[in-house]
BAFI-248821 format. One record per residue: residue number from 1; residue in three letters; y, x, z of N, C-alpha, C, O in turn. Coordinates in steps of 0.02 Angstrom, whole numbers, plus 50000, padded with zeros to 5 digits. Example, Ala and Ser with C-alpha at 12.3 -4.5 7.8 and 13.67 -1.06 7.14 Angstrom:
@num = 1&residuo = ALA&nv = 49716&nu = 50660&nw = 50390&cav = 49775&cau = 50615&caw = 50390&cv = 49835&cu = 50660&cw = 50390&ov = 49834&ou = 50712&ow = 50423 $
@num = 2&residuo = SER&nv = 49888&nu = 50642&nw = 50354&cav = 49947&cau = 50684&caw = 50357&cv = 50002&cu = 50645&cw = 50394&ov = 50057&ou = 50670&ow = 50402 $
# end
This chain:
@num = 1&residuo = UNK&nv = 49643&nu = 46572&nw = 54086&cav = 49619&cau = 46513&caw = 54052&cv = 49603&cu = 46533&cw = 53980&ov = 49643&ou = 46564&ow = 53945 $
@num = 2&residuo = UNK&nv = 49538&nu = 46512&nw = 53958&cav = 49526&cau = 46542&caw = 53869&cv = 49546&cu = 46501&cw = 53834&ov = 49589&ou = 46464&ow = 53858 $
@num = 3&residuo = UNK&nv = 49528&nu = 46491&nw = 53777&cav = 49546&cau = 46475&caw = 53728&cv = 49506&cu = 46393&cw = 53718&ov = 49530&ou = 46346&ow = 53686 $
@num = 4&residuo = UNK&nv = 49460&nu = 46393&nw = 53743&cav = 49397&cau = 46333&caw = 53747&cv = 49444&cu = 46289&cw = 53795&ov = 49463&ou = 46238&ow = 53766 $
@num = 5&residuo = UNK&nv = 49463&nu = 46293&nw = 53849&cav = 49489&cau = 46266&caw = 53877&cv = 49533&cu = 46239&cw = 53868&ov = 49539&ou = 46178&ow = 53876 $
@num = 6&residuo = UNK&nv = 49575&nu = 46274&nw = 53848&cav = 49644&cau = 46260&caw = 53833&cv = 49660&cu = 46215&cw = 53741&ov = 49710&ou = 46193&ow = 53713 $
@num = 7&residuo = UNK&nv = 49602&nu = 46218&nw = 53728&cav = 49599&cau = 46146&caw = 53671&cv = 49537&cu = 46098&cw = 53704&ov = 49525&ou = 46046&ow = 53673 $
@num = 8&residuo = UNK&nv = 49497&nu = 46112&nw = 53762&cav = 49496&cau = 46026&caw = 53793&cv = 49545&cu = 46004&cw = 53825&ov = 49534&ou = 45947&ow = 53845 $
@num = 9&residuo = UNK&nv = 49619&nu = 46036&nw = 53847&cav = 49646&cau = 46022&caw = 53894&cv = 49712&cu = 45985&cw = 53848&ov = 49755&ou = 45948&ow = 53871 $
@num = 10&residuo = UNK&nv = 49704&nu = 46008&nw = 53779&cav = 49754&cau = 45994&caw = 53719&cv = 49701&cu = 45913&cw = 53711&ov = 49724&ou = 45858&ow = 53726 $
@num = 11&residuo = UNK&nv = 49656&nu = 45919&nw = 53697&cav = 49604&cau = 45835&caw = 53678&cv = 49626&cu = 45801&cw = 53723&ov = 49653&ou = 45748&ow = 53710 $
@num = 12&residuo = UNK&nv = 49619&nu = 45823&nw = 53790&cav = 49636&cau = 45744&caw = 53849&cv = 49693&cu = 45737&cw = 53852&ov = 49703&ou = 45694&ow = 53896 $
@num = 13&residuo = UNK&nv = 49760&nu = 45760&nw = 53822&cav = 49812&cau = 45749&caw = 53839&cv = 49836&cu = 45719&cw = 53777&ov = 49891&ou = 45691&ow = 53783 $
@num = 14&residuo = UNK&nv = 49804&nu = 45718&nw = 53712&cav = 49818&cau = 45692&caw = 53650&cv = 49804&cu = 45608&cw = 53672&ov = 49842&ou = 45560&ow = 53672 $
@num = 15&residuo = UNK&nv = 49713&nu = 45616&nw = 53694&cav = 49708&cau = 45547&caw = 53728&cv = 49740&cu = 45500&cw = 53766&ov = 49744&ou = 45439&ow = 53760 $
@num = 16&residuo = UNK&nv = 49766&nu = 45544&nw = 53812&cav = 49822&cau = 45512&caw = 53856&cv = 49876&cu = 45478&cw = 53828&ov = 49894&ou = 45422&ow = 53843 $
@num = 17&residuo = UNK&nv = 49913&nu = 45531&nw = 53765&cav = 49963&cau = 45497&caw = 53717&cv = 49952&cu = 45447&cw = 53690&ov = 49994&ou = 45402&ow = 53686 $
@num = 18&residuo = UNK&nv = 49887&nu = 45443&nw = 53661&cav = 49871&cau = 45372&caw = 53620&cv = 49862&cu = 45319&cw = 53680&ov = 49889&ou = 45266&ow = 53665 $
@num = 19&residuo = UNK&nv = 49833&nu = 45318&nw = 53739&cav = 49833&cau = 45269&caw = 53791&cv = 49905&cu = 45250&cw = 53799&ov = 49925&ou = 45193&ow = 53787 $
@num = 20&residuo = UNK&nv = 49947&nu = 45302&nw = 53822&cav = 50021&cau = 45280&caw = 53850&cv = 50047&cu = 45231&cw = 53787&ov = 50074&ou = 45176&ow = 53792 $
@num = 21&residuo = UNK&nv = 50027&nu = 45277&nw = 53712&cav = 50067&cau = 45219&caw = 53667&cv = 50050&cu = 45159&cw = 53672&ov = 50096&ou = 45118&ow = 53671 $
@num = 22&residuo = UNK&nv = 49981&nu = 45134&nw = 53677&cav = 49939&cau = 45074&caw = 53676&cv = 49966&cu = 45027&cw = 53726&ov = 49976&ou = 44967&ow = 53718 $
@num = 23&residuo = UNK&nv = 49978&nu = 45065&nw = 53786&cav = 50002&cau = 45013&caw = 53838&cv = 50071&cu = 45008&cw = 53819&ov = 50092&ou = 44950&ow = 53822 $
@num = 24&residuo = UNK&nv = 50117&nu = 45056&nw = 53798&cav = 50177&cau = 45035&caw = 53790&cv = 50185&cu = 44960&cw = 53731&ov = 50213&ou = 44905&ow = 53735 $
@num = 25&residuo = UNK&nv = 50139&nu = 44997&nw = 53673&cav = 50126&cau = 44930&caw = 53619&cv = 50117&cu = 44860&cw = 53667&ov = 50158&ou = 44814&ow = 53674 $
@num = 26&residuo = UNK&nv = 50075&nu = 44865&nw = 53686&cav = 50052&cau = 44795&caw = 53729&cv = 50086&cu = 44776&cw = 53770&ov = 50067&ou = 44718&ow = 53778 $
@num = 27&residuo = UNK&nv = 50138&nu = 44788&nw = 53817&cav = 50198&cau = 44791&caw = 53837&cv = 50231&cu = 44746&cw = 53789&ov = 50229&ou = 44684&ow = 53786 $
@num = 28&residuo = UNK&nv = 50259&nu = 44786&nw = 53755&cav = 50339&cau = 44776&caw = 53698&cv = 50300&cu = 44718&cw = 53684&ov = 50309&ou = 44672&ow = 53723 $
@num = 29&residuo = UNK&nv = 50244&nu = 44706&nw = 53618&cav = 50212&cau = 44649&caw = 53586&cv = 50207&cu = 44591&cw = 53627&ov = 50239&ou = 44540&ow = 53617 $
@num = 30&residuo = UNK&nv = 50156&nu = 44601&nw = 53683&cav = 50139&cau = 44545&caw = 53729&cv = 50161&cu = 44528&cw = 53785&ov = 50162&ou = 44473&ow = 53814 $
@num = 31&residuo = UNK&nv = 50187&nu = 44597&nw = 53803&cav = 50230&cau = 44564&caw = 53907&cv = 50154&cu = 44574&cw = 53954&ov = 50154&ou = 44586&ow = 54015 $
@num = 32&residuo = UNK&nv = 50096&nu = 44567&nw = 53913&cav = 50053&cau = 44574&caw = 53952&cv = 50012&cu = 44612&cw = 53951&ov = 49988&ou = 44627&ow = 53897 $
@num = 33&residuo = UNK&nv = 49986&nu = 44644&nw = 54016&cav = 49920&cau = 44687&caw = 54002&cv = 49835&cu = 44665&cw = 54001&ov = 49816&ou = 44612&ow = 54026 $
@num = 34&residuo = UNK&nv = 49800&nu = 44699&nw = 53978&cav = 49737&cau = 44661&caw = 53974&cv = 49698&cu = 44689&cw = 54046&ov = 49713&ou = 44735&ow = 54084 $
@num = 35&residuo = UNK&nv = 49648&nu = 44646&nw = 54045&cav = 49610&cau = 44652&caw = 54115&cv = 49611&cu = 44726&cw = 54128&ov = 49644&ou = 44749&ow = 54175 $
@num = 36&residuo = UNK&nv = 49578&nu = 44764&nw = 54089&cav = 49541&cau = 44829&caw = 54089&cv = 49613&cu = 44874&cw = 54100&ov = 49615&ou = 44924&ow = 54136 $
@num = 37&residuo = UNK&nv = 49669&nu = 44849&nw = 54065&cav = 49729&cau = 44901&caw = 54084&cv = 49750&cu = 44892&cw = 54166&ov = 49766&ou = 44938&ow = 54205 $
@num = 38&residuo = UNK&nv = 49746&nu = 44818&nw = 54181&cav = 49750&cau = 44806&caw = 54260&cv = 49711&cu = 44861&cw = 54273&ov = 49721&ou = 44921&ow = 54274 $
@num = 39&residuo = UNK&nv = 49659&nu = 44820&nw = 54284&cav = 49602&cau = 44879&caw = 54334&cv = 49616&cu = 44967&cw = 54309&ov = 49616&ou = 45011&ow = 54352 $
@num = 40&residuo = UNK&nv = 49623&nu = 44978&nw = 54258&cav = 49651&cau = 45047&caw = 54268&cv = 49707&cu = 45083&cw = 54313&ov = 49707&ou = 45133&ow = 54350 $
@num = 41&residuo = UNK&nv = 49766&nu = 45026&nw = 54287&cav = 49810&cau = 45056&caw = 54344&cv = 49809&cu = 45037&cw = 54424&ov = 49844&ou = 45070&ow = 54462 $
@num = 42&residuo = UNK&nv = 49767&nu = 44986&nw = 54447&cav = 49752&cau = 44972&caw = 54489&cv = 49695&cu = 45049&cw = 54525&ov = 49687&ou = 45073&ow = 54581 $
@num = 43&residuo = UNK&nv = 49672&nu = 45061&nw = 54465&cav = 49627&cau = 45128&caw = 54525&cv = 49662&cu = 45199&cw = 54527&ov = 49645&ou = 45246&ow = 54564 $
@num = 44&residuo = UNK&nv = 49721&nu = 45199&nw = 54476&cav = 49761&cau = 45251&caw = 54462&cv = 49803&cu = 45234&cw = 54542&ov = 49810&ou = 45280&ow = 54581 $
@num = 45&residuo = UNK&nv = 49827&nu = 45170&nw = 54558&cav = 49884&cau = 45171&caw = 54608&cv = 49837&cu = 45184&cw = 54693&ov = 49864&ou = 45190&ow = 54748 $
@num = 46&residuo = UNK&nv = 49766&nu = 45183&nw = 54678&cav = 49721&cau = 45188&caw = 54728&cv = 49711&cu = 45247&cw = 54746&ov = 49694&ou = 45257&ow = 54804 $
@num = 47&residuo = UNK&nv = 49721&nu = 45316&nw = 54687&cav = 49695&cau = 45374&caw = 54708&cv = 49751&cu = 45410&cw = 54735&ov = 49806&ou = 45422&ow = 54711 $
@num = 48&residuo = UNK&nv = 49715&nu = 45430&nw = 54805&cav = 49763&cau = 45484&caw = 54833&cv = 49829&cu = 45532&cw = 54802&ov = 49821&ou = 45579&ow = 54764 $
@num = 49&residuo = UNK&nv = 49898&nu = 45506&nw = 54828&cav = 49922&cau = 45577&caw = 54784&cv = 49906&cu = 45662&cw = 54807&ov = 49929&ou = 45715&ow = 54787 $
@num = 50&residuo = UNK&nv = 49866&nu = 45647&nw = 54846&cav = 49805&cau = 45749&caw = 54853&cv = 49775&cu = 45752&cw = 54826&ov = 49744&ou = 45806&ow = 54823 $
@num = 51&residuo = UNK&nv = 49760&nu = 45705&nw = 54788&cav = 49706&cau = 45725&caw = 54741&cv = 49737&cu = 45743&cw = 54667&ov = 49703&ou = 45771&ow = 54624 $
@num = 52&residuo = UNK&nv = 49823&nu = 45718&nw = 54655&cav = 49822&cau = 45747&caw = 54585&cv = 49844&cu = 45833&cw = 54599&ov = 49841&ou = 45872&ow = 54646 $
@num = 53&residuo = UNK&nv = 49867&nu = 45834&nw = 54530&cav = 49882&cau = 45906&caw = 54521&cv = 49970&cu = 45940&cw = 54517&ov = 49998&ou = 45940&ow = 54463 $
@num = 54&residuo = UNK&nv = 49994&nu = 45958&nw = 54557&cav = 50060&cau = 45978&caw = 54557&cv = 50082&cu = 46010&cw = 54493&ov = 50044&ou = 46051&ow = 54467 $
@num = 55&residuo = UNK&nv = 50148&nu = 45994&nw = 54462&cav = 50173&cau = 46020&caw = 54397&cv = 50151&cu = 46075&cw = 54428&ov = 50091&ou = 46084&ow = 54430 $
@num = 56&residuo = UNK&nv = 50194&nu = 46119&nw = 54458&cav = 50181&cau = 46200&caw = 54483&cv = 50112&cu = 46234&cw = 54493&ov = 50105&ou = 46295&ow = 54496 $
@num = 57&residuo = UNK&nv = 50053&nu = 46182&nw = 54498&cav = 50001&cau = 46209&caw = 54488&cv = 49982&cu = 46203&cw = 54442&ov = 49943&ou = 46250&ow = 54432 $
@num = 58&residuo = UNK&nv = 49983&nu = 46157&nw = 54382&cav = 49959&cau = 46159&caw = 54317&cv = 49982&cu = 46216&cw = 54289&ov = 49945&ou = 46263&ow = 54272 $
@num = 59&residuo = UNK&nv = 50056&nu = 46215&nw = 54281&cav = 50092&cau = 46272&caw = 54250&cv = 50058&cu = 46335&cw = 54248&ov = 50050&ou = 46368&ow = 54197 $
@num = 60&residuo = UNK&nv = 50028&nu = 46359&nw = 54333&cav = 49999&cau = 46427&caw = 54368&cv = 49944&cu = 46418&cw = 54314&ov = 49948&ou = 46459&ow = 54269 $
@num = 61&residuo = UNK&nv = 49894&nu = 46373&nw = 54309&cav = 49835&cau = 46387&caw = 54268&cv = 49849&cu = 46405&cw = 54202&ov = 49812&ou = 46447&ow = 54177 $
@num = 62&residuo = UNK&nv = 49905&nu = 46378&nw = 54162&cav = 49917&cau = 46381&caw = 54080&cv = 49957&cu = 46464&cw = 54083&ov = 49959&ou = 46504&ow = 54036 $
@num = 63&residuo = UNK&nv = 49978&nu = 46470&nw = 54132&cav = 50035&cau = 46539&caw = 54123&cv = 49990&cu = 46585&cw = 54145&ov = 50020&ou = 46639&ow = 54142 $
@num = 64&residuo = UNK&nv = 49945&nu = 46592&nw = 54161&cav = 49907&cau = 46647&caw = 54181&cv = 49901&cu = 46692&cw = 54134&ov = 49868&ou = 46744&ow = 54145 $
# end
């Protein structure tokens, strides 16, 4: 894995942090989620678990 990669792979996971905080904020603040967070986790609970990625295989790509 180079170096290019491995800071887009640092960007989407920064993103991810700021999402998780956002929903946690909206959570704690409101109790509620907004439409668009529904339907997100609604297609997150839709996708196959074969289709994600096993810790043990992520790991294999970063430790190479």
């Amino acid at each position: 894995m180079n170096e290019t990669e491995i800071k887009l792979i640092h960007q989407d996971m920064e993103i991810m942090k700021k999402d998780i905080a956002l929903i946690k904020n909206i959570l704690i603040e409101e109790r509620e989620l907004t439409e668009e967070a529904v339907r997100d986790l609604e297609e997150a609970r839709q996708t196959p678990k074969k289709e994600y990625i096993s810790h043990e295989e992520l790991k294999k790509k970063f430790l190479k």
